[in-house]
Backbone bond lengths (Angstrom), bond angles and torsions (degrees), N, CA, C in turn:
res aa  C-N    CA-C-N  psi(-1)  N-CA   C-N-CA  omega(-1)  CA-C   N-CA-C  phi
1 X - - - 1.441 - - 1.529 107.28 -
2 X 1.399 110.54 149.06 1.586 111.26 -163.92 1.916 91.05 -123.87
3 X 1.268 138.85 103.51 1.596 132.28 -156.72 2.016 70.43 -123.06
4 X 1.451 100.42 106.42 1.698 113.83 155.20 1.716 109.59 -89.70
5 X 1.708 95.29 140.72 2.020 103.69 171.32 0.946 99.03 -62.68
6 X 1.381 126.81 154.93 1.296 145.79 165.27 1.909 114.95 -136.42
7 X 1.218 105.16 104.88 1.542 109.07 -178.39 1.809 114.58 76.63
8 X 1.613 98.57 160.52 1.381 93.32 159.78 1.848 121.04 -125.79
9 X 1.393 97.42 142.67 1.122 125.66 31.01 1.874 103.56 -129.85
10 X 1.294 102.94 140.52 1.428 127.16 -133.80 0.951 134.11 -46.68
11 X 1.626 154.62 121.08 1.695 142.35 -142.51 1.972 74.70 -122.70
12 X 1.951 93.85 157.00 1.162 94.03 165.90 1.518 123.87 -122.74
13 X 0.870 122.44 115.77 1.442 136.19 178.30 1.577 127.31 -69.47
14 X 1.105 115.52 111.26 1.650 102.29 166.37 1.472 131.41 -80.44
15 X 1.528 95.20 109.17 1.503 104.67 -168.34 1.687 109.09 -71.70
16 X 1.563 110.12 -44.78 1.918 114.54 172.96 1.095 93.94 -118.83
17 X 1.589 116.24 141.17 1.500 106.07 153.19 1.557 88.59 -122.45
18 X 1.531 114.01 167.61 1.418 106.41 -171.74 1.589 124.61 -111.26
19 X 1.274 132.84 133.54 1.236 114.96 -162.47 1.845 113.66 -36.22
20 X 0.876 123.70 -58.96 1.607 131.15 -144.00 1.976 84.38 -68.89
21 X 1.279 131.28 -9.89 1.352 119.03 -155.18 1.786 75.94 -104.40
22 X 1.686 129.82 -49.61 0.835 105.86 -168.70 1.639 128.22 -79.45
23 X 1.523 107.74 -6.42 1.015 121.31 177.23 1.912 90.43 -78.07
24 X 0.943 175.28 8.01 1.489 173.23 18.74 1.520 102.17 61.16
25 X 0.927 112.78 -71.01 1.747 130.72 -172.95 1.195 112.60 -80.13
26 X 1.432 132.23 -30.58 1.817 121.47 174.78 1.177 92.21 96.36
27 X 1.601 140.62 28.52 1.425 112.29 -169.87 1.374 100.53 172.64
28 X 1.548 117.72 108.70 1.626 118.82 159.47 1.698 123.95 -55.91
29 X 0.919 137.61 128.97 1.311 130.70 175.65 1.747 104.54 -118.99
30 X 1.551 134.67 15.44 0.934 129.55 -177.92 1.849 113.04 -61.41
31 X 1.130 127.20 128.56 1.354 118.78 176.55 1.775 99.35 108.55
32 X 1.123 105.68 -30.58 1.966 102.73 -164.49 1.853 100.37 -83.32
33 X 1.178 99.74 -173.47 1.457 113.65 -169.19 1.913 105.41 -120.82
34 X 1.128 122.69 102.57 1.517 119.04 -164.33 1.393 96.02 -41.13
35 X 1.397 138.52 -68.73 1.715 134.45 -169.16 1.690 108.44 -40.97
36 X 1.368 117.05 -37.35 1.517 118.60 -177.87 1.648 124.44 -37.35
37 X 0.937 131.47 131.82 1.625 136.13 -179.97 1.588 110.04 -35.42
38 X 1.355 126.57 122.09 1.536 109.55 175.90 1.510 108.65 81.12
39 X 1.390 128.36 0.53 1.721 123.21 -178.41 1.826 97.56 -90.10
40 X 1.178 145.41 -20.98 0.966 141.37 -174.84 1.980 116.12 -141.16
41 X 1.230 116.97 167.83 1.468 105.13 -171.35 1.563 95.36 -82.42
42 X 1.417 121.60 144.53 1.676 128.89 172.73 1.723 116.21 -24.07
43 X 1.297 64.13 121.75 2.252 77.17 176.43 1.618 122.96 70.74
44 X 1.494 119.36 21.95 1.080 126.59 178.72 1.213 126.86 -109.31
45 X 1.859 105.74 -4.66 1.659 104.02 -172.63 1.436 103.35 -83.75
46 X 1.736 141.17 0.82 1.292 118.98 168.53 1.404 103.65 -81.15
47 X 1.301 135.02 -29.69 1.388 145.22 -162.76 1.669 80.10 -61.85
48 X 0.989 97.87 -90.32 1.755 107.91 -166.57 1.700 103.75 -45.05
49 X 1.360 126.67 -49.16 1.715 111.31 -174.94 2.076 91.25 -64.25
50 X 1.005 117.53 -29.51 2.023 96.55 -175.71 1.230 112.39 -70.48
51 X 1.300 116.19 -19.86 2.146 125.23 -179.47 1.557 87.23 -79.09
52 X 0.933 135.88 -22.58 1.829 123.15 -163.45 0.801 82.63 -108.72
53 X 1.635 144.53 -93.71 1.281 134.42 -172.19 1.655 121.25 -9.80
54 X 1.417 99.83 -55.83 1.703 99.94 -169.56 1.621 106.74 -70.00
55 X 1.549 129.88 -32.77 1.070 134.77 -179.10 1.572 97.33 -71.06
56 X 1.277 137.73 -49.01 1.764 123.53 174.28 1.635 122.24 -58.44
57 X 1.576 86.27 -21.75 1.672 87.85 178.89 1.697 117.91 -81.95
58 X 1.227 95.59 -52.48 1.684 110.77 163.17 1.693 126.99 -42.39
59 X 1.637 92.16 -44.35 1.602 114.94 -169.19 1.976 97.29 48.90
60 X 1.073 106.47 58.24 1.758 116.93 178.83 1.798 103.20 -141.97
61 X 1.407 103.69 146.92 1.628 92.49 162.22 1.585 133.09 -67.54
62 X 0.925 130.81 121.99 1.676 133.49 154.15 1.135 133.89 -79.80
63 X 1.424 109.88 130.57 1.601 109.49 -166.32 2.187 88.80 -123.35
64 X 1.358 108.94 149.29 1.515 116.12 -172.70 1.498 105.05 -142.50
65 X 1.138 133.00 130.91 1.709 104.80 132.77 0.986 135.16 -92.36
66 X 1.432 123.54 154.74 1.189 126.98 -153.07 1.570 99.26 -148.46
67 X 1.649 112.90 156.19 1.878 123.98 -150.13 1.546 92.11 -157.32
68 X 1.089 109.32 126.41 1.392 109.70 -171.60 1.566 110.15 -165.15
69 X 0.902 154.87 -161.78 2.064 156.64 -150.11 1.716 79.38 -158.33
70 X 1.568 98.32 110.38 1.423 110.86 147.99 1.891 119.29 -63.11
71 X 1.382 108.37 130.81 1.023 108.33 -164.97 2.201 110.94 -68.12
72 X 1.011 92.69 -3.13 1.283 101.44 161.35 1.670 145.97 -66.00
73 X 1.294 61.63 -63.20 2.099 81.56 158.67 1.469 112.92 -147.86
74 X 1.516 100.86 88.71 1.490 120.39 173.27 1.366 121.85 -58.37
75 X 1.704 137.92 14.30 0.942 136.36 173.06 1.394 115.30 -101.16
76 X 1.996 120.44 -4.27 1.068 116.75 -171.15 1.680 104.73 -119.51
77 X 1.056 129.80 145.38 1.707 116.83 159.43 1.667 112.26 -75.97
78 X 1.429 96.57 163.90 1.840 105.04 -179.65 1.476 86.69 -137.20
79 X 1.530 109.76 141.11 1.491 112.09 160.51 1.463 105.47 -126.44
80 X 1.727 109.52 162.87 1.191 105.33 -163.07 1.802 92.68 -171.42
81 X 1.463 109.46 132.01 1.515 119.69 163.20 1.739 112.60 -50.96
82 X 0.896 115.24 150.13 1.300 118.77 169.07 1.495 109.68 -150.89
83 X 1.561 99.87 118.92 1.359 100.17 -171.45 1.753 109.79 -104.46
84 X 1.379 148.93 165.06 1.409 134.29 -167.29 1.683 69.69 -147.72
85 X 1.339 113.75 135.62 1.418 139.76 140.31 1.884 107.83 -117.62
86 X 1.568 105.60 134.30 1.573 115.97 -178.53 1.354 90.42 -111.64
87 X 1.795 100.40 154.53 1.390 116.41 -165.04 1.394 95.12 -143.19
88 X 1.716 120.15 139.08 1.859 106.70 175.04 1.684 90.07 -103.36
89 X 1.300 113.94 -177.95 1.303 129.63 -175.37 1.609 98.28 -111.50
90 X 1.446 120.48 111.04 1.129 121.61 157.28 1.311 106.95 79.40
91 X 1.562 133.25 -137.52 1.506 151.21 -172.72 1.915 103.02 -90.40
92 X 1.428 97.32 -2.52 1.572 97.85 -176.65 1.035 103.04 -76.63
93 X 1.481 125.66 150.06 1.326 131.56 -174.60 1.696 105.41 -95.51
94 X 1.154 123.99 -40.77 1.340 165.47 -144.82 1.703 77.92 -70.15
95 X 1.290 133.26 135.29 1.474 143.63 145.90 1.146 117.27 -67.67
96 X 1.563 123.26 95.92 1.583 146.06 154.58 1.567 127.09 -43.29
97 X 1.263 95.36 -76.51 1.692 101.54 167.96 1.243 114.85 -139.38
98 X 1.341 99.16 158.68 1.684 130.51 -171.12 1.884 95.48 -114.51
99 X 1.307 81.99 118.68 1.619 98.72 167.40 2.020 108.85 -105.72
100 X 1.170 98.15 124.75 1.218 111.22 -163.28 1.771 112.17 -99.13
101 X 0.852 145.19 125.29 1.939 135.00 175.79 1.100 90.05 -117.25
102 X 1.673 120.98 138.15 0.703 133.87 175.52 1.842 118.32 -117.69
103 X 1.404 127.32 99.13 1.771 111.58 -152.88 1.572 86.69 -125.31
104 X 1.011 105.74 118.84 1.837 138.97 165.95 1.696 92.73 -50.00
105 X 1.400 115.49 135.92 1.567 121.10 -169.70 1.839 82.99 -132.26
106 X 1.507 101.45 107.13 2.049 108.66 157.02 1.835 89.17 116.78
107 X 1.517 96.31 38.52 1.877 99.02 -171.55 1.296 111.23 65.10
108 X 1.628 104.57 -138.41 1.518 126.49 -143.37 1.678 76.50 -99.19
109 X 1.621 120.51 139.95 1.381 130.45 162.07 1.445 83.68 -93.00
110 X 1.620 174.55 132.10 0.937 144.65 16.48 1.526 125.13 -62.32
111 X 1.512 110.03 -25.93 1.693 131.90 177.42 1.414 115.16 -97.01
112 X 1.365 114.05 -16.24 1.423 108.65 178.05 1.030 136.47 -38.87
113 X 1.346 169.76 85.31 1.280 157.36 167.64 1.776 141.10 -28.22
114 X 1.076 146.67 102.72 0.974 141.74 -159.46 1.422 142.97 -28.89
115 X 1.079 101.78 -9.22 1.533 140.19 175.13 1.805 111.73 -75.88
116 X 1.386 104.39 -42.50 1.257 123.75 158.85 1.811 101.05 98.26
């Protein structure tokens, strides 16, 4: 996932998200704004704005795990590493975009087994 700043002081936008992540999640968010209504499952956009935040503040990579209800089938949790590398544009000093990986931890959550 490629999440570009937008304005100050700065909202984050997903500029790519990638099929196989949205096929994971039930849901493209390429084009939307993570804070936006419906961009994340309930009560998760401070979780996720403090992992970005801390990576603009740091200007270092962050790696987390993270457990959350695929918006697909909200009766199960999915966990998954999430790593944030920040990138500036050019001679700008200023952090542009955040490249995001997103790696599923216990395999594929569509095959998983209950056991986890």
């Amino acid at each position: 996932m490629v999440v570009e700043l937008v304005g100050k002081p700065a909202r984050y936008r997903v500029r790519l998200y990638g099929t196989a992540i949205a096929a994971l999640r039930g849901d493209d968010l390429t084009g939307r704004y993570l804070d936006e209504p419906g961009a994340l499952p309930e009560g998760l956009w401070p979780q996720f704005k403090a992992t970005y935040d801390e990576v603009m503040s740091t200007r270092e990579p962050v790696a987390h795990i993270v457990t959350y209800q695929r918006l697909s089938d909200e009766t199960r949790d999915w966990q998954h590493c999430r790593v944030i590398l920040p990138f500036a544009r050019g001679d700008d000093a200023d952090i542009a975009i955040l490249l995001v990986a997103i790696i599923p931890i216990g395999g594929d959550p569509e095959n998983r087994d209950t056991n986890g």
